[in-house]
TIVO-2410 file (N, C-alpha, C; in nm, 3 decimals):
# residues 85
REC num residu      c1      c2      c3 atome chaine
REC   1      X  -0.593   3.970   5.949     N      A
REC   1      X  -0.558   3.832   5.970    CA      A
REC   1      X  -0.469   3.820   6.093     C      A
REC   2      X  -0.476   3.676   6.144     N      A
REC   2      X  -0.400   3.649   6.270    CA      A
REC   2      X  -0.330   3.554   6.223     C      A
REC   3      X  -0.165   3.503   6.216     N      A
REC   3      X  -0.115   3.426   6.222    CA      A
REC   3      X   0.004   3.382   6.263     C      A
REC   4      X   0.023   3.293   6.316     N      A
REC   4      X   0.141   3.201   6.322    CA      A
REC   4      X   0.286   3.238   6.281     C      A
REC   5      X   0.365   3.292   6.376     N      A
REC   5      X   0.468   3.303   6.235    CA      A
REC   5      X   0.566   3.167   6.236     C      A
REC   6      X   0.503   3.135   6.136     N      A
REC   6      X   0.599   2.990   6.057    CA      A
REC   6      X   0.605   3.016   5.893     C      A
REC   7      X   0.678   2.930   5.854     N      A
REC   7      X   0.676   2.911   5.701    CA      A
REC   7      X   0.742   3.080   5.623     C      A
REC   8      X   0.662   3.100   5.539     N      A
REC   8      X   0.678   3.234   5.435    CA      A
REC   8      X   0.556   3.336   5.485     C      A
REC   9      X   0.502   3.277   5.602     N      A
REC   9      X   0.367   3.390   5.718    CA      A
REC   9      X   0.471   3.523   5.696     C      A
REC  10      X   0.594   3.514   5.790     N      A
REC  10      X   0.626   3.632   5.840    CA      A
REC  10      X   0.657   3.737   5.736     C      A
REC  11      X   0.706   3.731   5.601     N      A
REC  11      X   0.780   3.740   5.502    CA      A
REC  11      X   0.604   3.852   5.408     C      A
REC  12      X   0.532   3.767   5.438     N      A
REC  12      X   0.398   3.807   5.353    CA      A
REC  12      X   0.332   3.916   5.423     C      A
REC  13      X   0.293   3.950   5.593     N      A
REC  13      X   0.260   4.025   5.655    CA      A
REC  13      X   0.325   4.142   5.661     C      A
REC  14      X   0.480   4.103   5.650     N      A
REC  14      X   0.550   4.223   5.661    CA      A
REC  14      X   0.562   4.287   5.523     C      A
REC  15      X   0.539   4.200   5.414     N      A
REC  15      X   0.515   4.300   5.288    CA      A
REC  15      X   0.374   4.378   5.287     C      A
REC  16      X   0.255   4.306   5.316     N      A
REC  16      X   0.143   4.340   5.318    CA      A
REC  16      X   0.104   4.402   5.401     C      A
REC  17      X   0.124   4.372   5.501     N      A
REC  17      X   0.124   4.482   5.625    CA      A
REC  17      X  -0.024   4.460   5.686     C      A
REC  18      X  -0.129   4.360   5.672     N      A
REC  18      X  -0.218   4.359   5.700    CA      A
REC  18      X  -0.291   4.226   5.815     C      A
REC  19      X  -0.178   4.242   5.860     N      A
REC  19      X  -0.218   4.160   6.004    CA      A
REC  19      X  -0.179   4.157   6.122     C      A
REC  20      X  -0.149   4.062   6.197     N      A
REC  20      X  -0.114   4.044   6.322    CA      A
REC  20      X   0.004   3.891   6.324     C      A
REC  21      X   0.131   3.887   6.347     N      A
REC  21      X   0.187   3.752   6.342    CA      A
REC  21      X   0.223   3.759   6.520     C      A
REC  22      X   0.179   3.618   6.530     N      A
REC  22      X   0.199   3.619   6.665    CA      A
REC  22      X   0.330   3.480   6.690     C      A
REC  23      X   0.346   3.447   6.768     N      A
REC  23      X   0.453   3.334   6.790    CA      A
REC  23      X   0.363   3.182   6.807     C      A
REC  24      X   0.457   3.032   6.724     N      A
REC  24      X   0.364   2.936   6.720    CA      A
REC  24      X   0.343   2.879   6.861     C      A
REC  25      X   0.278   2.848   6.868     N      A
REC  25      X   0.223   2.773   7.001    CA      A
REC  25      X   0.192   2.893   7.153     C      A
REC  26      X   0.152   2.965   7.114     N      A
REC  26      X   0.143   3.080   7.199    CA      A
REC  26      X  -0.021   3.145   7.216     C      A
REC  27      X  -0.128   3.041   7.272     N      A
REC  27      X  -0.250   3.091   7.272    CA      A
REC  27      X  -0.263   3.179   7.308     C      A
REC  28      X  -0.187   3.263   7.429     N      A
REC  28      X  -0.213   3.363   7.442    CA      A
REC  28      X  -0.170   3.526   7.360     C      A
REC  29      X  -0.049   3.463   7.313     N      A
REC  29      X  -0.016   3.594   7.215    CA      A
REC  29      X  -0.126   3.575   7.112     C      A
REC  30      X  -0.214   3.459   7.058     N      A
REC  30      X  -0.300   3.463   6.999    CA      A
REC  30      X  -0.463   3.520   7.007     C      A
REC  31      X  -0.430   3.442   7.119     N      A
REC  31      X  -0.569   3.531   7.168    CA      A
REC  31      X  -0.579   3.669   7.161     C      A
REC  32      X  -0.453   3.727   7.185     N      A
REC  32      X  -0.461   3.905   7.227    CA      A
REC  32      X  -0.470   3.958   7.124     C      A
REC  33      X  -0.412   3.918   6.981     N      A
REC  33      X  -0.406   3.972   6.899    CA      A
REC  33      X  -0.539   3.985   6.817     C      A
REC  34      X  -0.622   3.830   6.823     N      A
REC  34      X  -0.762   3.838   6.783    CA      A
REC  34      X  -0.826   3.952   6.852     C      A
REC  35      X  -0.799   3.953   6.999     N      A
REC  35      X  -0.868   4.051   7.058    CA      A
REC  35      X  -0.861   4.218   6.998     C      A
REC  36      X  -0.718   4.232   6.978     N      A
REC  36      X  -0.682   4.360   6.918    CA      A
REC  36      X  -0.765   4.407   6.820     C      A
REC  37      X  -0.795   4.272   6.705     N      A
REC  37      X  -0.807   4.329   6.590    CA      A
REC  37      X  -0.952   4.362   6.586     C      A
REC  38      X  -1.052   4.253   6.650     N      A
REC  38      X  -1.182   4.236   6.678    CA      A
REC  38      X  -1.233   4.363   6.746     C      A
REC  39      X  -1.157   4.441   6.862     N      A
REC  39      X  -1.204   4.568   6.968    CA      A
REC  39      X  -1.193   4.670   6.858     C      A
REC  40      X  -1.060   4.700   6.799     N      A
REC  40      X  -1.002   4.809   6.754    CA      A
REC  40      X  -1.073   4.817   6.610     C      A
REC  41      X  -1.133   4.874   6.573     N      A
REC  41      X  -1.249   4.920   6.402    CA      A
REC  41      X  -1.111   5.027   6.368     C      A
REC  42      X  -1.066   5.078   6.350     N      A
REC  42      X  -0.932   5.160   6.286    CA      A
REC  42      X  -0.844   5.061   6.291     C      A
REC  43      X  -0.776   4.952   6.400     N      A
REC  43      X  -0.654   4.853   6.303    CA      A
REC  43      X  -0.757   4.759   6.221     C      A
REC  44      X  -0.855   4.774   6.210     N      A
REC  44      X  -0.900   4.634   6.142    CA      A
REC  44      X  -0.951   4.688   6.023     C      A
REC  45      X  -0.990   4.807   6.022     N      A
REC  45      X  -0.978   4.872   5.842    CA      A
REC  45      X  -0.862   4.886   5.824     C      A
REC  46      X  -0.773   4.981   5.879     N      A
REC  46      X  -0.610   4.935   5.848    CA      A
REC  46      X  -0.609   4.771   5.724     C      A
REC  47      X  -0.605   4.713   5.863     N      A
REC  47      X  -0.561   4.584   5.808    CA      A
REC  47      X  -0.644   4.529   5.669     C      A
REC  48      X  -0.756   4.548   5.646     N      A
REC  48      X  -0.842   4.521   5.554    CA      A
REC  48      X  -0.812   4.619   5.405     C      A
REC  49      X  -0.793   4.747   5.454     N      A
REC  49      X  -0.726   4.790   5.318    CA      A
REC  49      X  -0.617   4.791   5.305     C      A
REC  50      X  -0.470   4.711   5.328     N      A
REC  50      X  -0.362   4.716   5.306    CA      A
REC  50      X  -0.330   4.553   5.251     C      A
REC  51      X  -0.462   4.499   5.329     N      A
REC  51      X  -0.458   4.297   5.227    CA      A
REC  51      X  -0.536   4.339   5.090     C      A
REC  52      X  -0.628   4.454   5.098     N      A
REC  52      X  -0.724   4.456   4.951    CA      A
REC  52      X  -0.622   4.557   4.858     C      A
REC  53      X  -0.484   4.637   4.934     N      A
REC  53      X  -0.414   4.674   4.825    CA      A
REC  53      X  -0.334   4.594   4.815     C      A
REC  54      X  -0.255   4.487   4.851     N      A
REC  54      X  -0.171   4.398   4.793    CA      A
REC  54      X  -0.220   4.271   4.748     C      A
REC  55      X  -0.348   4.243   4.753     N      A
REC  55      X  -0.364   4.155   4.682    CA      A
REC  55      X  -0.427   4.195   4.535     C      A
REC  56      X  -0.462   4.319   4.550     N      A
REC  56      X  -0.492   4.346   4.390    CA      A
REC  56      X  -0.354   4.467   4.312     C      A
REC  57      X  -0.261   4.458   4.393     N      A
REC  57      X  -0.189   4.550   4.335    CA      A
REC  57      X  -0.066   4.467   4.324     C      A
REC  58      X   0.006   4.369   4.417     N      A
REC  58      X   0.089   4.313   4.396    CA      A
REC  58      X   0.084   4.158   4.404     C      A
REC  59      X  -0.056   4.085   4.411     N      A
REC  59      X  -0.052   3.916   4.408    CA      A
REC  59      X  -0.186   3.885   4.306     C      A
REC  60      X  -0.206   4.035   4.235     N      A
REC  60      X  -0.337   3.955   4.123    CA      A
REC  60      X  -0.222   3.871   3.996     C      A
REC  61      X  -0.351   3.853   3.979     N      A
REC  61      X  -0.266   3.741   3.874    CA      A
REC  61      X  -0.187   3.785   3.758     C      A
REC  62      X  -0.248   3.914   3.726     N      A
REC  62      X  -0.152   4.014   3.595    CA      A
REC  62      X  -0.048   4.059   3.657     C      A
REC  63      X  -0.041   4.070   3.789     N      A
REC  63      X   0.106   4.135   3.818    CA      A
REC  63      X   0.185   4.025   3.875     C      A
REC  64      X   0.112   3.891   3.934     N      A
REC  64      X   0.221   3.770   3.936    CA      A
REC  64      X   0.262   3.708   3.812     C      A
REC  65      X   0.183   3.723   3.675     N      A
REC  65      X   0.266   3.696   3.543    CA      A
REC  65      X   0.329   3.764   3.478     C      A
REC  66      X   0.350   3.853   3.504     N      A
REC  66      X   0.459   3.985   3.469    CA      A
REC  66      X   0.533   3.966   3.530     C      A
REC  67      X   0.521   3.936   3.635     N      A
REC  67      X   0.679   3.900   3.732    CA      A
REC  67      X   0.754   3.770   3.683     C      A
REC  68      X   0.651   3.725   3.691     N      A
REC  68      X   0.679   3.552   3.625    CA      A
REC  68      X   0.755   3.520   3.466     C      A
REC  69      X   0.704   3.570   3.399     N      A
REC  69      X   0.772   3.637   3.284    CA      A
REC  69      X   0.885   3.704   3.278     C      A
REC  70      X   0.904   3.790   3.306     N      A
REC  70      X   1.010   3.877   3.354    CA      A
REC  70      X   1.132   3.803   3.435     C      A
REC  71      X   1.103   3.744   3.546     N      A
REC  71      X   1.215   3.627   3.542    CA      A
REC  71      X   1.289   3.550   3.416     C      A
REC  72      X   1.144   3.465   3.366     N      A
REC  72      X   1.202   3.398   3.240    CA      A
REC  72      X   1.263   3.435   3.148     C      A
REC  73      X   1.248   3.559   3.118     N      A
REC  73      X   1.323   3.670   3.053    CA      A
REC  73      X   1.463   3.693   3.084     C      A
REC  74      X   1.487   3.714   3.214     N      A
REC  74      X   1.585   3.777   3.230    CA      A
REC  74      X   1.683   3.576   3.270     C      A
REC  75      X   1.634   3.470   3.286     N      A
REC  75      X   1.710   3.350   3.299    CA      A
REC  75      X   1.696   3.313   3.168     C      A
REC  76      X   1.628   3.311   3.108     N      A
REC  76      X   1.651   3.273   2.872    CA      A
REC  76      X   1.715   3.376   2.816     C      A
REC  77      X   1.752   3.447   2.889     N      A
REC  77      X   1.819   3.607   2.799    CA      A
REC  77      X   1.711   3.595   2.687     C      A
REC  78      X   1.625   3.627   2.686     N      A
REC  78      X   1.501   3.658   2.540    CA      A
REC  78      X   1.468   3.832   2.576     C      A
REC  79      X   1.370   3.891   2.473     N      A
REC  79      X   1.329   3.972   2.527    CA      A
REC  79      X   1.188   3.965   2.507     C      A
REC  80      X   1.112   3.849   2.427     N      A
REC  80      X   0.969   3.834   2.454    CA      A
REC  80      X   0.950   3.696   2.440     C      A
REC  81      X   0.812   3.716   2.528     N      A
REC  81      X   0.725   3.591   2.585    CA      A
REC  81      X   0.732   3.487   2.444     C      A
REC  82      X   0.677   3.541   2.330     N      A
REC  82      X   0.684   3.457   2.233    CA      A
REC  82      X   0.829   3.357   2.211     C      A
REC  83      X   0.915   3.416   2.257     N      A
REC  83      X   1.066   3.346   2.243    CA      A
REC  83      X   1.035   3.244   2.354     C      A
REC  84      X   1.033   3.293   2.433     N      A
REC  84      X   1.008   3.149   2.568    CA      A
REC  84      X   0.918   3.043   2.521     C      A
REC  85      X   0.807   3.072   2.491     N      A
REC  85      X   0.646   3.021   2.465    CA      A
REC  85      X   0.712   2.908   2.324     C      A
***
């Protein structure tokens, strides 16, 4: 991926590690980086298996409700879901 760094962009790439953040309004840092990823077949598997391990290892949905939980847990002082629920 190529993006922008605005918002929670920069924060997500650098956990995931599977892109390119370039600066907003900067076609050309944009452009180069498409270019990078498009020429280069080793950063662009890179990049492709490090978004297919964090999105199934740390943003599927069983490990964002375990987290999610686990908050609620630890802000209700409970120690199970059924107590919250």
């Amino acid at each position: 991926m190529v993006a922008s760094r605005v918002g929670g962009l920069q924060e997500l790439f650098e956990e995931a590690g599977c892109g390119q953040l370039v600066p907003p309004g900067d076609p050309v840092a944009l452009a180069d980086a498409i270019e990078k990823i498009v020429s280069a077949a080793e950063v662009r598997r890179s990049y492709e298996e490090q978004g297919r391990r964090y999105a199934n290892e740390v943003a599927s949905p069983t490990e964002v409700s375990r987290k999610t939980m686990e908050v609620y847990r630890e802000v209700c002082g409970v120690d199970t879901a059924a107590e919250i629920l």
